[in-house]
C-alpha positions in Angstrom: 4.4 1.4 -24.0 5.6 0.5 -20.2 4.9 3.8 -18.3 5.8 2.3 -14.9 7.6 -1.0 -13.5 5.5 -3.7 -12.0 4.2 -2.9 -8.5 5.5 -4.4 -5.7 3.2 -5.4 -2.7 3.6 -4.0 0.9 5.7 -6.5 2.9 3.2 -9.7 3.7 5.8 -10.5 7.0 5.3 -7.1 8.9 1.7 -7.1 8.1 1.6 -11.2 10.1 3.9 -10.0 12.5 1.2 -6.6 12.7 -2.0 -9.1 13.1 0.4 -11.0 15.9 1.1 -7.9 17.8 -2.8 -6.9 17.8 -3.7 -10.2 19.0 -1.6 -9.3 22.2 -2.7 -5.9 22.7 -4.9 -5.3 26.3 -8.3 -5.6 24.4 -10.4 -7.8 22.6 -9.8 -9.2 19.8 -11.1 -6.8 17.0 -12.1 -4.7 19.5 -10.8 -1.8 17.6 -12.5 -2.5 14.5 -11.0 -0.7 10.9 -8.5 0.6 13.2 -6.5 -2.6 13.0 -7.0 -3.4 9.7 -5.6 -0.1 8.8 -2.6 -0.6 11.6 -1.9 -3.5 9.8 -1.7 -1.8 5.9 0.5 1.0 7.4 3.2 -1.5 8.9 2.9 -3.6 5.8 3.6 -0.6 3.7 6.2 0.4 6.4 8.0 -2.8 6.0 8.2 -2.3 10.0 6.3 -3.7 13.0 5.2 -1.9 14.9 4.9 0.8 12.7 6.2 4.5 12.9 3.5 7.5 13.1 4.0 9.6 9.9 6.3 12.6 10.5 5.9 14.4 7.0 2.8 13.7 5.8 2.0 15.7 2.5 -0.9 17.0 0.5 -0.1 17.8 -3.0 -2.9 19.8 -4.8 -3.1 19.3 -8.5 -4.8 22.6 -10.0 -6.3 22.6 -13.3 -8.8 24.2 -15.3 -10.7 22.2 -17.9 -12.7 23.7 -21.4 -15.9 22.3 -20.8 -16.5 24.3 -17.7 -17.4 26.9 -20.1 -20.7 24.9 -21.0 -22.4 25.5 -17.8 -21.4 22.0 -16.1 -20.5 24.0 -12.7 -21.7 26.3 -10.2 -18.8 28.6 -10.3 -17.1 30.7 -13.1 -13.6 29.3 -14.2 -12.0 32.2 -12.7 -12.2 30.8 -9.1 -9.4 28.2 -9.9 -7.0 30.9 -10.2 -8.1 32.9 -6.9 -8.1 29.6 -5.0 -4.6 29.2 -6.0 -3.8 32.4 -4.4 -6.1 31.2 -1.4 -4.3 27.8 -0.9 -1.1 29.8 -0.8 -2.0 32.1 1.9 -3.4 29.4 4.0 -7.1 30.3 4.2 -8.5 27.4 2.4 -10.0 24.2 3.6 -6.5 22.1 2.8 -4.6 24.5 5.1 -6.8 23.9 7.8 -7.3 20.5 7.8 -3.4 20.0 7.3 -2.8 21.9 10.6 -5.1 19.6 12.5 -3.3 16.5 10.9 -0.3 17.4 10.9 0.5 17.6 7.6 1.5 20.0 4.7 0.6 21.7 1.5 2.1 21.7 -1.9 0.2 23.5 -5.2 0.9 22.5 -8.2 -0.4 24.6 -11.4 -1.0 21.8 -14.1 -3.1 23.7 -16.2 -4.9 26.5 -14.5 -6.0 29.1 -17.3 -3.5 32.0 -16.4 -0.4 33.3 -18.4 1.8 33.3 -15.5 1.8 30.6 -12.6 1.4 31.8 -8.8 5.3 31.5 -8.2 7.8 29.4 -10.5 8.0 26.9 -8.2 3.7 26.2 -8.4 4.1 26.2 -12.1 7.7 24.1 -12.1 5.6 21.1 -13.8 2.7 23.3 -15.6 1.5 21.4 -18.7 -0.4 24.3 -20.3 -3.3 26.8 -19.9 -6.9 24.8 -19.3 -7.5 21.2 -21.1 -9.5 21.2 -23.7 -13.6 21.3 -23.9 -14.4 17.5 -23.8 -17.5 17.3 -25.3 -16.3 19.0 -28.5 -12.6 17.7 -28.6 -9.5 15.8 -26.7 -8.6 17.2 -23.9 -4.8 16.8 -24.0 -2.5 16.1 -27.3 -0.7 12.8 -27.7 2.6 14.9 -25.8 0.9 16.6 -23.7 -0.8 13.5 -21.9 2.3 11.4 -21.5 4.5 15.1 -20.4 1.1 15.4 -17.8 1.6 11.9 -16.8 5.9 12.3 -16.1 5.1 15.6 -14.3 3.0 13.6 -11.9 5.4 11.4 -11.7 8.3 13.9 -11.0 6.2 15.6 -8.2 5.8 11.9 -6.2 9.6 11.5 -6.7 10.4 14.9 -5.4 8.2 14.5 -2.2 9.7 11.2 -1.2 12.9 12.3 -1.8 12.1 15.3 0.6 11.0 12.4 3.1 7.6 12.3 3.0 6.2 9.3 4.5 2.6 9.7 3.4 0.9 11.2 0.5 -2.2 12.9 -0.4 -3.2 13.8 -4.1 -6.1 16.9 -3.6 -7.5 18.5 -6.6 -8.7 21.9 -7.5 -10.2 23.3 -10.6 -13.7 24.7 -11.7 -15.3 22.0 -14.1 -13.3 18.7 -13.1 -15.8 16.7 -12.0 -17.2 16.4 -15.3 -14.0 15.1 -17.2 -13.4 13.0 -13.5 -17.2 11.5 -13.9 -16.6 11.0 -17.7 -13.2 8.7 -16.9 -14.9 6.8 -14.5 -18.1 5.8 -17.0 -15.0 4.9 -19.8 -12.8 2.9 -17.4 -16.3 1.0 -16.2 -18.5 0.6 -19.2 -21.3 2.7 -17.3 -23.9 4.8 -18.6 -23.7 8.5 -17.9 -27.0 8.9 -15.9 -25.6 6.7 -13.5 -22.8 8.1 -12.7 -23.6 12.3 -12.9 -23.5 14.0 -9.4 -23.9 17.7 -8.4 -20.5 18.4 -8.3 -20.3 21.9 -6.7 -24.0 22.3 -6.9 -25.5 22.7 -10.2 -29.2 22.9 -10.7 -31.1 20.3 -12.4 -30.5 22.7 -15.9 -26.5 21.9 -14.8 -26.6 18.2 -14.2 -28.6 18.4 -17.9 -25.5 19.5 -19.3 -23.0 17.8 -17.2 -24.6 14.9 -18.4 -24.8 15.7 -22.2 -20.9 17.0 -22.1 -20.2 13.6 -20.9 -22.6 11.8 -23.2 -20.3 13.6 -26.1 -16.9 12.7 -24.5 -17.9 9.2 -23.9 -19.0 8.8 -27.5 -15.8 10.2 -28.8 -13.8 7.3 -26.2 -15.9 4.6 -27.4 -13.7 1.1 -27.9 -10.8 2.8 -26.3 -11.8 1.8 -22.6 -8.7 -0.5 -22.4 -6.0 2.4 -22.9 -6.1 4.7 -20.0 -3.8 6.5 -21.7 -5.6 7.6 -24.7 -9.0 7.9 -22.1 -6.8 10.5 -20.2 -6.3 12.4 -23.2 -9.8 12.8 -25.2 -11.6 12.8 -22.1 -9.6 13.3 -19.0 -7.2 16.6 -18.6 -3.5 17.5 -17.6 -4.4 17.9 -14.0 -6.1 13.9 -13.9 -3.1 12.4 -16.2 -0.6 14.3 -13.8 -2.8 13.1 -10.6 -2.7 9.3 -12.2 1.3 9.5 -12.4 1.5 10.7 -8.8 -0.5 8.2 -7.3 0.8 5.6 -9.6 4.8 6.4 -8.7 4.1 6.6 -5.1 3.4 2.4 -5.2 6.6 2.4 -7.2 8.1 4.5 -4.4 6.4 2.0 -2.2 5.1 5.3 0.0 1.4 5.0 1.1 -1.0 7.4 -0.4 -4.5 8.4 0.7 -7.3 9.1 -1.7 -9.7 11.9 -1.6 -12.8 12.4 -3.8 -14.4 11.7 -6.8 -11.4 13.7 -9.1 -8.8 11.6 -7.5 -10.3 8.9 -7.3 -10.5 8.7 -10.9 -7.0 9.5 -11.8 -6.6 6.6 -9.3 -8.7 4.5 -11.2 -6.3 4.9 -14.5 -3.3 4.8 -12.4 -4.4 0.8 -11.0 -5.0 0.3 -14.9 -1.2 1.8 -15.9 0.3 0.2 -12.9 -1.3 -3.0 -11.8 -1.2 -3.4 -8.2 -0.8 0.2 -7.5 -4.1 0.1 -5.2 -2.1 -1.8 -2.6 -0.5 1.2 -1.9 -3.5 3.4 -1.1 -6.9 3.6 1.1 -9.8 5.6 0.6 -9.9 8.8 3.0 -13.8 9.0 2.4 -16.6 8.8 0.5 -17.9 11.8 -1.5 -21.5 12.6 -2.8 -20.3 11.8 -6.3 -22.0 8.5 -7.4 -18.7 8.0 -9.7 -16.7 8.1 -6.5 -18.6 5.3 -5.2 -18.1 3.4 -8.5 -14.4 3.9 -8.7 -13.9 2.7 -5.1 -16.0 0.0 -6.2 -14.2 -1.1 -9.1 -10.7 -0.5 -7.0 -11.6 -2.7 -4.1 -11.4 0.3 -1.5 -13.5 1.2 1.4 -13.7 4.5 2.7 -12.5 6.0 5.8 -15.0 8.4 7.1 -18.0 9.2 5.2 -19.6 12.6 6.2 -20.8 13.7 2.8 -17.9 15.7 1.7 -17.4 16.7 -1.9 -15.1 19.9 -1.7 -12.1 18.3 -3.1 -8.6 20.4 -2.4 -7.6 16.7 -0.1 -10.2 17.5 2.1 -11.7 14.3 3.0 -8.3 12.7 2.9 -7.2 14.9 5.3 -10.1 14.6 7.9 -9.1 10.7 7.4 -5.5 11.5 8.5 -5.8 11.6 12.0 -8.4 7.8 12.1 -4.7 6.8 10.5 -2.5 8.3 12.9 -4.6 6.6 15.4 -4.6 3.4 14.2 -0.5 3.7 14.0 -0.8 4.8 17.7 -2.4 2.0 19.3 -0.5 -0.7 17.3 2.7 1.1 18.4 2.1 1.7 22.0 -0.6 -0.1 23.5 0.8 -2.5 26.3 0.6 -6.4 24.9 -1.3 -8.3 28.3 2.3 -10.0 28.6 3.9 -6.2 29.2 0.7 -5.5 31.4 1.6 -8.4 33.2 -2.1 -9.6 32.3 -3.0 -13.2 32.0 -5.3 -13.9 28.3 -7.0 -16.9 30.1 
């Protein structure tokens, strides 16, 4: 089954006339270091040289609560998903903030938080249904409810470029995720699950104990199946990852740049390169968390990171502090005097 068309690549002619234009810049060449490499990615993506600043950048939080966080994998009880909803929507969370200073905004989206009744109709337009299922003792998803999961994500992408959005961000929240996250990284990768197991909001060694044996009993259950990233997002992934990896996946297809956040995204990234081959052309990496799976799944996708300043909230959060590195790198490819403007001579 064909979930999404094949990928087109940014534009290869904006991105040489991009490289042109910063060889002519009043500097050095390479002077400006991953600035101009990413200058380059967002006029390629642009189709356009120089390249426009982004005037709607969005942040999309994908909310879900997942079974296993009943077996003592976090730090935090599964009700804080729910309250964090009601936090993102008054604008005292983390996301919020860091979207003022980027200038960007903030969409929730309840995929499967485990409440009867979403925050507002319009946060639960796309719910899938009330928590994903306990990993380590069964799938997380059903055979519908993955590939619904999967469409919603892709309906949300469509609806923000539609709106106008120029840039995308997929942010996460939901107590427990980093454990079916972590587990989809070891499938997709063939890695072992001590390798892989971070701290994810802080649990004690007794935690990462079982984190680790959750996993160990999801990955058993995936075994031979690492080649379907479907059928991964459903035993061991969750509605939230499957709708994450049809976001990120129909934003290539929208041919609309997308930065990644942590160690949850990442991972639905990771299934959405193996959907949608290509796909990663469309993205960067907005940092580097503490997770050791992030590290593997940027790894495997060929992505370096922003900023690295040992993040690991989630909500978009390191994407967003990556925002403005972006905006800059737009800026000086855009405005910065070429030495013929400056009436400079290069000899």
């Amino acid at each position: 089954m064909s979930y999404f068309p094949d990928i087109a690549p940014p534009d290869p002619d904006a991105a040489a006339a991009a490289r042109d234009r910063q060889a002519r810049l009043t500097k050095p060449a390479g002077a400006l270091g991953r600035l101009e490499e990413l200058s380059v990615w967002v006029a390629s993506c642009q189709g356009s040289c120089p390249p426009r600043q982004f005037e709607r950048a969005r942040v999309v939080v994908f909310a879900g609560d997942h079974g296993v966080a009943t077996a003592g994998v976090s730090a935090y009880p599964p009700e804080v998903t729910a309250a964090m909803m009601a936090n993102f929507a008054a604008g005292g969370a983390a996301v919020n903030v860091l979207a003022g200073i980027a200038d960007a905004t903030v969409r929730i989206a309840d995929i499967a938080v485990d409440t009867d009744e979403p925050l507002t109709p319009t946060v639960g337009a796309h719910k899938i249904r009330r928590s994903s299922g306990n990993i380590a003792v069964e799938d997380a998803l059903t055979p519908d409810e993955v590939v619904a999961a999967i469409e919603a994500g892709r309906a949300i992408a469509d609806e923000e470029v539609d709106a106008g959005a120029d840039l995308l961000i997929a942010g996460d929240m939901g107590i427990g995720n980093t454990t079916p996250a972590t587990t989809l990284v070891a499938a997709l990768t063939n890695t072992e699950p001590v390798a892989v197991v971070g701290r994810g909001t802080g649990v004690d060694d007794a935690g990462w104990a079982r984190k680790t044996a959750a996993i160990r009993d999801a990955l058993y259950r995936t075994r031979r199946l690492s080649a379907d990233p479907v059928a991964l997002l459903r035993i061991c992934g969750g509605a939230d990852l499957a709708a994450m990896t049809g976001f990120c996946a129909q934003a290539a297809v929208r041919r609309t740049p997308v930065l990644l956040d942590g160690v949850v995204v990442t991972a639905a990234a990771l299934a959405a390169e193996r959907l949608a081959p290509g796909a990663r052309q469309w993205w960067q990496a907005g940092h580097r968390s503490t997770e050791p799976a992030h590290s593997l799944a940027l790894r495997e996708l060929g992505l370096e990171p922003i900023v690295e300043l040992g993040m690991r909230l989630g909500e978009g959060s390191g994407a967003l502090v990556a925002l403005p590195v972006l905006r800059a790198a737009v800026a000086t490819l855009a405005t910065m005097a070429t030495f013929e403007e400056a009436g400079i001579s290069e000899g």
